[in-house]
C-alpha positions in Angstrom: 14.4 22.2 1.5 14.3 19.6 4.4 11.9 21.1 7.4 12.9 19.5 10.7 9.2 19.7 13.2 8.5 17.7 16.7 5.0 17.8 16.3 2.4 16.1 13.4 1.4 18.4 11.2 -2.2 18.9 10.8 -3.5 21.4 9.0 -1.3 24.1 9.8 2.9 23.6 10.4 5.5 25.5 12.8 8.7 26.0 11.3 11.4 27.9 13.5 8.4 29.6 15.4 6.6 30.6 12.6 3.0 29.2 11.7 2.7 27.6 7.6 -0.7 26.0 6.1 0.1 22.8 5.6 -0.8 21.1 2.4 1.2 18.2 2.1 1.8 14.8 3.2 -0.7 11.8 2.6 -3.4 12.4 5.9 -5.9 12.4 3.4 -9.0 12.3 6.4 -6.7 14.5 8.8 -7.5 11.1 11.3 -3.8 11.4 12.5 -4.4 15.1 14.9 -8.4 14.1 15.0 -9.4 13.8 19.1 -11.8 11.0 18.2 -9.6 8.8 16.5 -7.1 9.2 18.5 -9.6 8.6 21.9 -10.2 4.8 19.9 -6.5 4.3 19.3 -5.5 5.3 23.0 -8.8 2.5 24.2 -7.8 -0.3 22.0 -3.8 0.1 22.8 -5.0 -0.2 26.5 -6.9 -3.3 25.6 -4.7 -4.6 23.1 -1.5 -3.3 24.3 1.3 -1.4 22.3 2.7 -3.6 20.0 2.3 -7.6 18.9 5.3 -9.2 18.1 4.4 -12.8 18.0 3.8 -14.7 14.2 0.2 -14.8 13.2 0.5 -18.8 13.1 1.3 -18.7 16.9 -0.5 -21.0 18.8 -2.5 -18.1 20.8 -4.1 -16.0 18.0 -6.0 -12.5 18.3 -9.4 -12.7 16.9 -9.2 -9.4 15.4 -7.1 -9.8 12.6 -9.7 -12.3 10.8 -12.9 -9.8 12.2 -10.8 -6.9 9.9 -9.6 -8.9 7.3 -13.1 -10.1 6.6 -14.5 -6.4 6.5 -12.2 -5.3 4.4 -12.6 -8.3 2.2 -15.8 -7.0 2.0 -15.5 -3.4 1.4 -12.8 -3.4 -1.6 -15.4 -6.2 -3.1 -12.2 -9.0 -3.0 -12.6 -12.9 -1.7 -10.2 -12.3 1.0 -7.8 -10.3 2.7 -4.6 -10.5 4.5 -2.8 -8.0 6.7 0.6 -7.2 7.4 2.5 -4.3 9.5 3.1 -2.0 6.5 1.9 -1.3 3.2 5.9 -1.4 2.0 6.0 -4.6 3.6 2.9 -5.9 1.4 4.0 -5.2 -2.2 7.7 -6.9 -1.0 5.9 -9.5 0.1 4.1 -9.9 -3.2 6.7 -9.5 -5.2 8.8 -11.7 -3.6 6.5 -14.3 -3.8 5.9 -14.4 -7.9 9.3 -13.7 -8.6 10.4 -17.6 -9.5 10.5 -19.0 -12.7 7.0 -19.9 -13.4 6.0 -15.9 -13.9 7.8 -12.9 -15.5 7.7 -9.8 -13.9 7.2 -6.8 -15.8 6.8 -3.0 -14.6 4.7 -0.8 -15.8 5.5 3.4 -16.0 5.6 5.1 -12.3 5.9 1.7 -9.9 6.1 2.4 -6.5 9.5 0.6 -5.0 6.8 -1.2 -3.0 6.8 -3.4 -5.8 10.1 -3.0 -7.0 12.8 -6.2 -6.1 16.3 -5.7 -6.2 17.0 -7.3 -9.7 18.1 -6.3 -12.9 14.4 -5.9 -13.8 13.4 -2.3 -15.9 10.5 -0.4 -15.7 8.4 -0.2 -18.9 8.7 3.8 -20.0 5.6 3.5 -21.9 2.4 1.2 -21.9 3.1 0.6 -25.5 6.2 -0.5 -24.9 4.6 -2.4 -22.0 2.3 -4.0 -24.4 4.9 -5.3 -26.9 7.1 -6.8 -24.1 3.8 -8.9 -22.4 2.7 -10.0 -25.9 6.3 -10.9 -27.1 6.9 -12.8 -23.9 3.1 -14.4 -24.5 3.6 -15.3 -28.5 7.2 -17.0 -27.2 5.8 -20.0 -26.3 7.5 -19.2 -22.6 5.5 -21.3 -19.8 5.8 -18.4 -17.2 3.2 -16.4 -16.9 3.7 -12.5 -17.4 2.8 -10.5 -14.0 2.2 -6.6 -14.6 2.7 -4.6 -11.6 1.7 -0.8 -11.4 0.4 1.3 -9.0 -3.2 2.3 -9.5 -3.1 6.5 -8.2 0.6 7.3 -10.5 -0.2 11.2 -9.6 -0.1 12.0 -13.4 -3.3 10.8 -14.1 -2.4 8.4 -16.3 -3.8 5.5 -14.2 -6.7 5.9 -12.5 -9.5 6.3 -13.2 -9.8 4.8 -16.4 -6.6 2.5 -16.8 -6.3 3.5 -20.4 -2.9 2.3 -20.9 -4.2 -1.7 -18.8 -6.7 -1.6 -21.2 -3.7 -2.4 -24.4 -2.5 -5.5 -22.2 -3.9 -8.9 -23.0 -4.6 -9.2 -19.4 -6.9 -12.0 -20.1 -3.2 -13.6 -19.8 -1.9 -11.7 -17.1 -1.6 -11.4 -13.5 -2.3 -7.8 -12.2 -0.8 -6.7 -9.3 -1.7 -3.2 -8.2 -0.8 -1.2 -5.2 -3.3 1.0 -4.5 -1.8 2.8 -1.3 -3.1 5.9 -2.4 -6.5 5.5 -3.7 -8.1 2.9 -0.4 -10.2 4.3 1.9 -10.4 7.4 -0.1 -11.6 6.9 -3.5 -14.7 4.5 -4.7 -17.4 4.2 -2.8 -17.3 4.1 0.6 -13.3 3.9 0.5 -13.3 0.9 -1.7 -10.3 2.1 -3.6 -9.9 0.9 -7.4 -10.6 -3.1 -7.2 -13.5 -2.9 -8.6 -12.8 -0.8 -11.5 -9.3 -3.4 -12.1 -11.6 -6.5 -11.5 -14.0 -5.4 -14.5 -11.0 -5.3 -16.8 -10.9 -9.0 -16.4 -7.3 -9.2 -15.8 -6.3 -13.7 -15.6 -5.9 -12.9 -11.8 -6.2 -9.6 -9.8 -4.2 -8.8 -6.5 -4.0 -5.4 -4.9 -1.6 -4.5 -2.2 -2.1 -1.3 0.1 -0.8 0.6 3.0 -3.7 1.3 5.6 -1.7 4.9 6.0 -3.4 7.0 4.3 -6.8 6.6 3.9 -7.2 4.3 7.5 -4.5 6.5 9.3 -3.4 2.9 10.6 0.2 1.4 11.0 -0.5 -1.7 8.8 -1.2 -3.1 5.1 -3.1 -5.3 3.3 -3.2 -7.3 0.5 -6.4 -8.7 -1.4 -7.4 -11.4 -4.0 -9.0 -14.8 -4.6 -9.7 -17.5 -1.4 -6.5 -19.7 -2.7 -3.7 -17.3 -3.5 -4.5 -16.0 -0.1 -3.8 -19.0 1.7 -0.9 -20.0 -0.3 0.4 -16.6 1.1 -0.4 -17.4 4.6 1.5 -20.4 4.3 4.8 -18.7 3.7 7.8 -18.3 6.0 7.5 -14.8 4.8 4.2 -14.6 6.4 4.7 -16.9 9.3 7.5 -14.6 10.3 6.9 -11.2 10.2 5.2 -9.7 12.8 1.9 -8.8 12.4 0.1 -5.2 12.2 -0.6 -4.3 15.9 -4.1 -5.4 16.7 -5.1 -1.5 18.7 -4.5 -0.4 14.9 -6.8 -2.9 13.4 -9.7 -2.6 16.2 -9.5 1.0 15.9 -9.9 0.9 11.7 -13.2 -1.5 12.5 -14.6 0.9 14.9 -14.2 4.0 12.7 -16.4 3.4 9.9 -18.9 6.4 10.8 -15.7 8.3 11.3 -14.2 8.0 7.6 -17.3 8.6 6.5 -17.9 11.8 7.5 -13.8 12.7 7.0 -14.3 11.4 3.0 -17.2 14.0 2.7 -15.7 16.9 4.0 -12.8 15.9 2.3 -14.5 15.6 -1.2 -16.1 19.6 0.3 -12.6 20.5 0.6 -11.5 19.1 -3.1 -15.0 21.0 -4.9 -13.5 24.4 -3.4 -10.3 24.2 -4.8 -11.7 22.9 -7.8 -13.9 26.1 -8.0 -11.6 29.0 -7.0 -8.7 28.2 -8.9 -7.9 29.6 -12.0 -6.3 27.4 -14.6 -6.6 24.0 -13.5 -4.4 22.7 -16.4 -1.7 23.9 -14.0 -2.2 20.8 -12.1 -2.6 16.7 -13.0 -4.8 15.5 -11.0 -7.3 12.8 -10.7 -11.2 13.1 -10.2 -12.2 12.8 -6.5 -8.8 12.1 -4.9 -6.9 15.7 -3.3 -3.3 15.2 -4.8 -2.2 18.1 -6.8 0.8 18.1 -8.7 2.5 20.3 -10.7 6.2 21.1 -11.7 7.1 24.5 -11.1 9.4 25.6 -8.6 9.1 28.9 -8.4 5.4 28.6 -7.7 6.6 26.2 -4.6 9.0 28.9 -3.4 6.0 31.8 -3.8 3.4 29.8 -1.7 6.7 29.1 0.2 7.5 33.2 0.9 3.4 33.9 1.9 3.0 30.9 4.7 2.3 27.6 2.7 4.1 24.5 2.6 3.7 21.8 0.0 5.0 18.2 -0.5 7.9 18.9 -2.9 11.1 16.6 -2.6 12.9 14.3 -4.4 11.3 10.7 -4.1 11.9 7.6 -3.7 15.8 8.6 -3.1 17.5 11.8 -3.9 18.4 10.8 -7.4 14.8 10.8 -8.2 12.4 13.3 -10.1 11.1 16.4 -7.6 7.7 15.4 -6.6 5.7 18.9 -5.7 2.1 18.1 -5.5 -0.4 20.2 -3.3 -2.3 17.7 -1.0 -6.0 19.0 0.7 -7.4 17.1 3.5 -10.2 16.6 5.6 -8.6 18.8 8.7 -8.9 22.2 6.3 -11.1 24.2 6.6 -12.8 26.2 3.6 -11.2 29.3 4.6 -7.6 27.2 4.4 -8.8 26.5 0.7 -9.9 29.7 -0.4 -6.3 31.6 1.1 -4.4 28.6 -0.6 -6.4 29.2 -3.9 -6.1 32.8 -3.7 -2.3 32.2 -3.5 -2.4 30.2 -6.6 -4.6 32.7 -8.5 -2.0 35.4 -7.9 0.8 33.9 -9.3 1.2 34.7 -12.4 4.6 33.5 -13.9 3.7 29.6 -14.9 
């Protein structure tokens, strides 16, 4: 059921004048409704004005792009960094790029259509049958080199943390490309997201492409590998003309670093209550340290529904798709909001 609202929800949702919880969405940090981020938004967009619609190869450049890029070089543990206006954006952008005849694009289970192009190309169902299709392409004597692409937080669990199903690949050979939308600025340490943990599977190359969403609570994305296949991307037309992310955004993610710090740990708080007041956790899939949920069960949707809770639970990317129903904590709930949601759960008792 579609919910029409003409507010942002926070922690708690009207809906035809009456009050909900809120546990959906992707505000993992709650920065979207928080006063202070918003205070540093509203001072950089008078600074920095409202939008930037000029190419970032213009002859009069903003200094902040390369200040950002350079910290969050630094933070994910990458050479480099380049921004864009949106995380969608990003993956296109990649994939666009390595889709030519010197690589082979091949998908692994749960893509994001980020990464997806508009070819005849499937999506592996398995990792095994992943595996065969890189090594037959490898042991064909074909001069393109296979790119994987996957998204490193798939909500099943299957992914992150420990890759189990990357670890089959002969990646030694391969070009990863991961977008990791979900999983920067809230998982690894201090927000890092997964590069670190893909980088120590010593993939041939490693590039990771992210929204700044939902762990910055930024309008922009990013995109993060080695000092040449960085530039190479800043050479494109693509690059040269697409507008860039709005520099208020990107001065307001540099000067909030004290802030997502403090919103990660009460955000892990909020994650270790759930954890320990719900009963039967094999209800849920969900993946160690990041608040995503999800489950498959309707009726529990439509009971948390009738008692003043709203969930994520739609049909995504289009309407042809799977339901995705997944509970999402955040740094705006309080315990309280955790232990009535728990409770909830608890008293359900037809799964």
């Amino acid at each position: 059921m579609a919910h029409y609202i003409d507010n942002f929800p926070g922690r708690k949702i009207a809906i035809k004048g009456k009050a909900y919880l809120y546990f959906g969405g992707t505000s993992y940090l709650g920065l979207q409704t928080d006063t202070e981020f918003q205070d540093t938004l509203i001072k950089n967009v008078q600074k920095y004005g409202t939008n930037y619609g000029a190419s970032r190869n213009s002859n009069v450049r903003f200094s902040i792009y390369k200040k950002v890029e350079a910290y969050l070089a630094h933070l994910v543990g990458s050479n480099t960094c380049v921004t864009l206006s949106s995380g969608y954006l990003a993956g296109q952008f990649v994939a666009q790029y390595f889709n030519t005849t010197k690589y082979k694009l091949f998908y692994a289970p749960n893509t994001h259509s980020a990464l997806h192009l508009a070819t005849n190309i499937k999506q592996a169902v398995t990792f095994a049958s992943l595996n065969i299709a890189v090594r037959e392409h490898l042991d064909g004597n074909s001069k393109s080199t296979p790119v994987v692409l996957l998204d490193s937080i798939d909500f099943s669990g299957a992914h992150y943390p420990d890759f189990e199903g990357l670890k089959q690949l002969p990646l030694e050979n391969v070009i990863l490309i991961a977008d990791d939308s979900h999983g920067i600025g809230v998982i690894g340490s201090n927000g890092s997201g997964v590069f670190g943990i893909l980088k120590s599977l010593k993939p041939k190359e490693l590039i990771v492409c992210t929204s700044l969403g939902k762990g910055f609570g930024i309008q922009a994305g990013a995109i993060f590998g080695t000092n040449d296949r960085m530039e190479q991307l800043r050479k494109t037309p693509f690059f040269g003309g697409a507008s860039p992310a709005a520099p208020a955004y990107l001065a307001t993610l540099l000067e909030s670093k004290e802030l997502y710090l403090e919103k990660r740990r009460v955000m892990a708080k909020n994650i270790a209550h759930f954890l320990e007041n719900v009963k039967e956790r094999k209800r849920f899939n969900f993946m160690q340290g990041h608040p995503a949920f999800s489950y498959s069960n309707v009726q529990l949707t439509n009971h948390l529904f009738e008692h003043g809770v709203i969930l994520t639970d739609f049909n995504y990317p289009n309407e042809h798709a799977g339901l995705k129903s997944r509970i999402v904590l955040s740094a705006h709930h309080t315990k309280q909001d955790i232990l009535d949601l728990t409770a909830l759960i608890n008293a359900y008792k037809s799964y």
